[in-house]
C-alpha positions, 0 to 999 in steps of 0.5 A: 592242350589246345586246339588251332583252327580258323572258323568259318565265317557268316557275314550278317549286314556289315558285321562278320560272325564266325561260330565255335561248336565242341563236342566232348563225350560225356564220359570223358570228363571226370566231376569237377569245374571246368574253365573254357578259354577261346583265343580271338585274334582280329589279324586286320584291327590287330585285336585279341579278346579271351572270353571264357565259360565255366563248365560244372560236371555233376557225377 
């Protein structure tokens, strides 16, 4: 499953950052290891980057 949306963009100086916050109820994850996987398309440069955050819940 995954989510679709545009983030909202903060222009510091030259550079344009955009901010990701996801909140997920603590009880809706069983104990485990999870993976994260954010999909970055640049549609100007024509770039993509996939960074990823590890995830470890304890019961």
């Amino acid at each position: 499953m995954g989510l679709v949306f545009q983030a909202p963009r903060r222009r510091t100086g030259t550079a344009i950052n955009s901010f990701l916050e996801l909140a997920v109820p603590a009880g809706s994850l069983k104990p485990g290891f999870y993976v994260g996987q954010i999909t970055l398309i640049g549609d100007v440069a024509g770039t993509f980057a996939f960074p990823r955050v590890a995830l470890l819940v304890r019961p």
